[in-house]
C-alpha positions as CSV (number, residue, x, y, z in Angstrom):
1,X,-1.4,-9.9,-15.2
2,X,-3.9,-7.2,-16.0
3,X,-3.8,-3.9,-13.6
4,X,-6.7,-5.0,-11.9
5,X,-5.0,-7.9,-10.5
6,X,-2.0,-6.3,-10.0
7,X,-3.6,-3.9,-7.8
8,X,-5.6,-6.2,-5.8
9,X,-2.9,-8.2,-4.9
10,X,-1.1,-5.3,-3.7
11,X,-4.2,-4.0,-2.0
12,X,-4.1,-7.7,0.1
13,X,-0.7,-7.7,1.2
14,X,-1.2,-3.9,2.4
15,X,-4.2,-5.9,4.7
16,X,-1.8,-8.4,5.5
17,X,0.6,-6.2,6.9
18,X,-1.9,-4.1,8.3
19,X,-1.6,-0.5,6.3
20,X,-4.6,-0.9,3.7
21,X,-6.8,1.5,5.4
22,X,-3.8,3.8,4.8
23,X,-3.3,3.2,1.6
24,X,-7.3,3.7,0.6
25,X,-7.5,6.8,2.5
26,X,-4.2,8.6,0.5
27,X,-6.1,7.0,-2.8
28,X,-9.2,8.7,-1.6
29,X,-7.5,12.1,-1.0
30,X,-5.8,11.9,-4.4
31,X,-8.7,10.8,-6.4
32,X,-10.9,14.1,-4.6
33,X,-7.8,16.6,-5.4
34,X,-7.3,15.4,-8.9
35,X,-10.0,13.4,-10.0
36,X,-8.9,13.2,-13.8
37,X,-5.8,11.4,-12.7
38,X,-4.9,7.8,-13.4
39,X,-6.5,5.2,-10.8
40,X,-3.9,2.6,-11.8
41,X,-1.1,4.9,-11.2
42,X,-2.4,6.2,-8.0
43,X,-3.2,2.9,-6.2
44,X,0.4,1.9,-7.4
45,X,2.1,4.9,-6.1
46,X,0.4,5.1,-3.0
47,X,0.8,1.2,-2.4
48,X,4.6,1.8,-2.8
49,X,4.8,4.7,-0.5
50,X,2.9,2.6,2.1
51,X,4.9,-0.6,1.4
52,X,8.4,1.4,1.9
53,X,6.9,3.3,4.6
54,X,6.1,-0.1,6.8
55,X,9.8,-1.6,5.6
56,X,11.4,0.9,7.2
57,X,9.2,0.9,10.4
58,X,9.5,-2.9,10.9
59,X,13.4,-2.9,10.0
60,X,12.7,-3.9,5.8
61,X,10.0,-6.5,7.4
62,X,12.0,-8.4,9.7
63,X,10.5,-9.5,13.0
64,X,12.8,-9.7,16.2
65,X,12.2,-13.1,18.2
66,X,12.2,-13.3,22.0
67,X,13.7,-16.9,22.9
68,X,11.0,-18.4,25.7
């Protein structure tokens, strides 16, 4: 898997779960303050500290169920 994919599939299931305009907005700020910096690394590092960010606000992804 090359790092383009690899990044694109991360950047879907941040859409998924509903924090990829979070994650481009950090990338953005990171890419203006240090613009010589790795794009791969950035998008992963950000990605991550979006992913673990959701986990631990939706209880490490779990949903709770209301019986009808």
């Amino acid at each position: 898997m090359t790092n383009e994919e690899r990044i694109e599939e991360r950047l879907i299931h941040a859409h998924e779960r509903g924090y990829y305009h979070k994650v481009m907005e950090k990338v953005k700020h990171i890419m203006i303050t240090t613009p010589k910096s790795d794009q791969y690394k950035i998008y992963d590092m950000v990605c991550e500290e979006c992913k673990q960010e959701w986990l631990k606000n939706t209880n490490y992804g779990t949903t709770e169920h209301t019986p009808n």
